[in-house]
TIFI-427274 format. One line per 4 residues: number of its first residue (from 1); their letters; for each residue x, y, z of N, C-alpha, C. Coordinates in Angstrom, 3 decimals. Each point is the difference from the previous one (the first is absolute). Layout:
// residues N
NUM> a> X/Y/Z/X/Y/Z/X/Y/Z  ...
END
This chain:
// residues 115
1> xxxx> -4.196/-5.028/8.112/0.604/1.269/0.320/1.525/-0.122/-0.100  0.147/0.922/-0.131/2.167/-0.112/-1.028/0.492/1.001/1.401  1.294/-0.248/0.617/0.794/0.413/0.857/0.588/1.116/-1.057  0.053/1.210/0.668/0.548/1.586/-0.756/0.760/0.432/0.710
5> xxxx> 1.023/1.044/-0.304/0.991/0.518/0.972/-0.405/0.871/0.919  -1.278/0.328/0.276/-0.387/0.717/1.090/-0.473/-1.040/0.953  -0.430/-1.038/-0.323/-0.123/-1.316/0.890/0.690/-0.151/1.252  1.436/-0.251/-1.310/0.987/-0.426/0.695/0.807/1.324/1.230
9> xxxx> -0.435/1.191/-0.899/0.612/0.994/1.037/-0.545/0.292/1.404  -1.536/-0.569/-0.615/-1.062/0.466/1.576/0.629/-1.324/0.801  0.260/-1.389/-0.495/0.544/-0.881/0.871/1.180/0.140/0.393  0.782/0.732/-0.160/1.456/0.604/0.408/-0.286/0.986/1.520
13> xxxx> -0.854/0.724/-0.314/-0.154/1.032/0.908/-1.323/-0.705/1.048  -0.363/-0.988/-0.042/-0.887/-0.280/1.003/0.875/-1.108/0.808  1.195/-0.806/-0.532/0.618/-1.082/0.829/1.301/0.257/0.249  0.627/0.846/-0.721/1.260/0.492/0.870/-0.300/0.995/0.643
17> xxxx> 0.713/-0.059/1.034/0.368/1.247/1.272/1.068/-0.077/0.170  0.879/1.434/0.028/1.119/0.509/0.050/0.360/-0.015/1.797  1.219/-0.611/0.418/0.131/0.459/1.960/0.635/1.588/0.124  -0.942/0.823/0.202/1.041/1.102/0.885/1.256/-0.259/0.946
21> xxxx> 0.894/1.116/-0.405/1.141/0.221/-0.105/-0.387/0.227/1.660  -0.313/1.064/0.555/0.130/0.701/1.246/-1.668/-0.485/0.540  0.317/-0.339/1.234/-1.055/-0.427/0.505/-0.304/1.287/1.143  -1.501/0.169/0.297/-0.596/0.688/0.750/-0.140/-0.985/1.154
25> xxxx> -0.930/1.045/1.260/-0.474/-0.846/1.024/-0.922/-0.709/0.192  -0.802/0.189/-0.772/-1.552/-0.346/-0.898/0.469/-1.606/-0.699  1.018/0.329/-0.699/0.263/-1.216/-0.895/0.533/-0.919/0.880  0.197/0.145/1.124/0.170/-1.183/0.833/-1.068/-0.901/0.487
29> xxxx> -0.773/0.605/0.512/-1.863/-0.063/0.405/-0.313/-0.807/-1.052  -0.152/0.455/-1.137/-0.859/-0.456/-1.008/1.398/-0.184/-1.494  0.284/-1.231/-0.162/1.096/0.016/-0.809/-1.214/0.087/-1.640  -0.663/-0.204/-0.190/-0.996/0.150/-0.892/0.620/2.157/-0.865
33> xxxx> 0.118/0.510/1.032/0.319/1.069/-0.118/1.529/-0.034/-1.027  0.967/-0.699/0.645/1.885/-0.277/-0.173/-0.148/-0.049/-2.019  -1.179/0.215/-0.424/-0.264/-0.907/-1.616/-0.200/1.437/-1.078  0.496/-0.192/-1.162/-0.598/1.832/-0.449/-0.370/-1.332/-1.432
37> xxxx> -0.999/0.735/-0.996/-0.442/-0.543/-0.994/0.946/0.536/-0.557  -0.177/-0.876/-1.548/0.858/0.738/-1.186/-1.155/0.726/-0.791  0.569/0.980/-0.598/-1.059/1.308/-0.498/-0.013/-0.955/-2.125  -1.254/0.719/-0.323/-0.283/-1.320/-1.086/0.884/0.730/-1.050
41> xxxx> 0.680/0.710/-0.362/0.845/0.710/-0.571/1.273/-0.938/0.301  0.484/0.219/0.770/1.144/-1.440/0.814/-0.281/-1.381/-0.912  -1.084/-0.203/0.108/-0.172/-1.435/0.002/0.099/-0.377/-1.083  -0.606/1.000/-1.165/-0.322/0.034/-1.373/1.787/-0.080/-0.339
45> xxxx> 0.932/0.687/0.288/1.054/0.344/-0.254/0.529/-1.748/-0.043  -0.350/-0.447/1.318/0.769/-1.452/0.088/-0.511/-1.146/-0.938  -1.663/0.351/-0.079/-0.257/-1.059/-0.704/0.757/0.257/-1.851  0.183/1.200/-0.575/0.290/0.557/-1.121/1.476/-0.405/-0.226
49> xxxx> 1.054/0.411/1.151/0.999/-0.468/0.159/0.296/-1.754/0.269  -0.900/-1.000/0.175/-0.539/-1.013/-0.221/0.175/-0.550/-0.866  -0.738/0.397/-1.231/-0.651/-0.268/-1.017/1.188/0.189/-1.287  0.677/1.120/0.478/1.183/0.217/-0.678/1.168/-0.561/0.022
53> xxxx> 0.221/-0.948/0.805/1.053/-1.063/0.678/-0.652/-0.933/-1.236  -0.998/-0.535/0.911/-0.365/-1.167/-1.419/-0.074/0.391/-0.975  0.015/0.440/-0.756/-0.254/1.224/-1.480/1.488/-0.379/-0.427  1.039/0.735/1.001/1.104/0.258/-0.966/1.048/-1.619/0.443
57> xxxx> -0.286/-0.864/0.686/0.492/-1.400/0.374/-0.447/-0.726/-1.426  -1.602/0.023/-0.720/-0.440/-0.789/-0.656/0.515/0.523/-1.487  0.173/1.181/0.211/0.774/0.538/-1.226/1.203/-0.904/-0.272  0.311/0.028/1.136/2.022/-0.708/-0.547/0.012/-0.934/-0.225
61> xxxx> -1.321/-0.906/0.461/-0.091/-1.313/-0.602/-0.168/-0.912/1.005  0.338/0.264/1.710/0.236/-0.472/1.047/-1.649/-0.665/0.726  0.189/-1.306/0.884/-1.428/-0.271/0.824/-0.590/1.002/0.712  -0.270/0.069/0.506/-0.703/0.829/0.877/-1.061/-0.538/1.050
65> xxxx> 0.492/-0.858/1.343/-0.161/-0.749/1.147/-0.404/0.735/1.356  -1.419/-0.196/0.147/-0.933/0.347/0.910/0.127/-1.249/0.588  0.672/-0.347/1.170/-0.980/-1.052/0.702/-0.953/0.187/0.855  -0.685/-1.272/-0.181/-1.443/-0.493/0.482/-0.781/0.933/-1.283
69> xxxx> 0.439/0.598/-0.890/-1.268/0.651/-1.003/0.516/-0.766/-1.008  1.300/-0.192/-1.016/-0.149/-0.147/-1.216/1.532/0.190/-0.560  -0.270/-0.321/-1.163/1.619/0.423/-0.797/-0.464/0.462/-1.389  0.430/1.720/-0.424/-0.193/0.236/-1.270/1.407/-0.265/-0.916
73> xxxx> -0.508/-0.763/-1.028/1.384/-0.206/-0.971/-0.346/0.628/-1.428  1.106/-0.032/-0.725/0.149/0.519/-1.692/-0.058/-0.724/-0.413  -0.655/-1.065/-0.895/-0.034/-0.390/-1.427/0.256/0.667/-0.922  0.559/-0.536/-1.089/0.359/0.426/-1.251/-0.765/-1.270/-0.663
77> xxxx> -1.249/0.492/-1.468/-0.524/-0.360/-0.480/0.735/0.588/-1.408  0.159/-1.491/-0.959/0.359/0.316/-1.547/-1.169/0.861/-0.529  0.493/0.193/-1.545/-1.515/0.315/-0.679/-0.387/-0.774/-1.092  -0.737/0.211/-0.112/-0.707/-1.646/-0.522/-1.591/0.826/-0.758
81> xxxx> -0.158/-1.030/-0.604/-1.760/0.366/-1.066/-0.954/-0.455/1.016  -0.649/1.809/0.155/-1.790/-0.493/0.823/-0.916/0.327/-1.328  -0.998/-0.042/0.895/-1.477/0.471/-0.612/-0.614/0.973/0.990  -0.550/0.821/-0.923/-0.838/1.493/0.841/-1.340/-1.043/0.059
85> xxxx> -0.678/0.285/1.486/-0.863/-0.849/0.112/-0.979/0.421/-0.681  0.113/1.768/0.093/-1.608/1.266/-0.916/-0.060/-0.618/-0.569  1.245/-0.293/-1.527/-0.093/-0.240/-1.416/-0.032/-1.110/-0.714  0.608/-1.096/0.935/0.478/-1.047/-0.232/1.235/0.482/-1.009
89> xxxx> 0.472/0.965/-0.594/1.537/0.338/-0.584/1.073/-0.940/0.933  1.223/-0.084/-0.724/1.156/-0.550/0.176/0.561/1.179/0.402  0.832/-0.024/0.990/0.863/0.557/-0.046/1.022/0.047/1.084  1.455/0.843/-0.115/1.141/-0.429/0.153/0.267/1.015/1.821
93> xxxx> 0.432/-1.066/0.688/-0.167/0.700/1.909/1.788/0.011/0.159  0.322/1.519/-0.209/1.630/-0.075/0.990/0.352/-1.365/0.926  1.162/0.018/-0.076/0.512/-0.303/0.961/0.047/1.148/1.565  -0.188/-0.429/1.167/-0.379/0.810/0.931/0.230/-1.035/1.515
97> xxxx> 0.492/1.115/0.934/0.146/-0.361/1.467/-1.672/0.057/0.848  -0.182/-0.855/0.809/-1.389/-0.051/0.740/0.556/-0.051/1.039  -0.777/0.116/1.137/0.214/-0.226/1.155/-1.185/-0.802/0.909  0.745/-1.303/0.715/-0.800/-1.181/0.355/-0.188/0.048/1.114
101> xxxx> -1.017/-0.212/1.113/-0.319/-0.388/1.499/-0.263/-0.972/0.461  0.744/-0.431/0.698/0.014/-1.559/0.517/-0.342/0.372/1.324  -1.220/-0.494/1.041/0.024/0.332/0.744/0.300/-1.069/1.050  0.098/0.523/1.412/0.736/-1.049/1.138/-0.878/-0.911/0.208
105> xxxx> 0.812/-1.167/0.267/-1.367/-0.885/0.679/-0.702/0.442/1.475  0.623/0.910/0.890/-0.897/0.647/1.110/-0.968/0.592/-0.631  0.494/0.967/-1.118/-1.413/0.569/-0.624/-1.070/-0.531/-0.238  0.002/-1.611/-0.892/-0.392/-1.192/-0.879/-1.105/-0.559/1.392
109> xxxx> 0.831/0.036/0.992/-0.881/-0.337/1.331/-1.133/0.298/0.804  0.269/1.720/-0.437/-0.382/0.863/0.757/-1.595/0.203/-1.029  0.222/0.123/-1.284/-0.540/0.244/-0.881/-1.489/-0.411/0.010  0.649/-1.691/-0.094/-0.976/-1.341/0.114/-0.482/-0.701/1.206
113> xxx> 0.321/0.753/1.077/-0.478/-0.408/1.239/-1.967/0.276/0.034  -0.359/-1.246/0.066/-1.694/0.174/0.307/-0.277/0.522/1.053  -0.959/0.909/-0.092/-0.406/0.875/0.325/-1.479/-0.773/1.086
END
């Protein structure tokens, strides 16, 4: 199963809670109350606005450093003679930027921990 941006938005809006500004008398009693959700419209906005940080960072050419998750970088690959695997044909692949994931060793840990 592949992680999608509604995933990630329903996990936005189920683990953050926002603190009210003005507290009631209620919200003293029960601080459970003091908490407002974020509405999934909100959330979608942050994760989108997210996504667009890394987007326009990897554009310029720059890392892009999550710790404890990972580091996305730019390669620049020459171009050089492949083969189409369909045809077995020759033929000629741009030169072109990729982008690489190296992930943390907490991740590496977390990953491979037996279960």
């Amino acid at each position: 199963m592949a992680l999608k941006k509604t995933d990630l938005v329903t996990s936005v809006i189920d683990k953050v809670h926002l603190k009210k500004r003005v507290r009631e008398r209620q919200q003293y009693l029960f601080p459970e109350l003091n908490y407002t959700f974020i509405k999934r419209k909100r959330a979608g906005k942050i994760i989108n606005s997210m996504l667009e940080i890394i987007k326009g960072t990897l554009e310029r050419g720059e890392i892009v450093l999550i710790s404890g998750f990972g580091k996305f970088n730019v390669k620049f690959r020459w171009a050089r003679k492949g083969t189409n695997p369909k045809t077995g044909d020759r033929i000629f692949l741009k030169s072109r930027r990729t982008v690489v994931f190296h992930c943390s060793d907490r991740l590496k840990e977390r990953i491979n921990q037996k279960s």
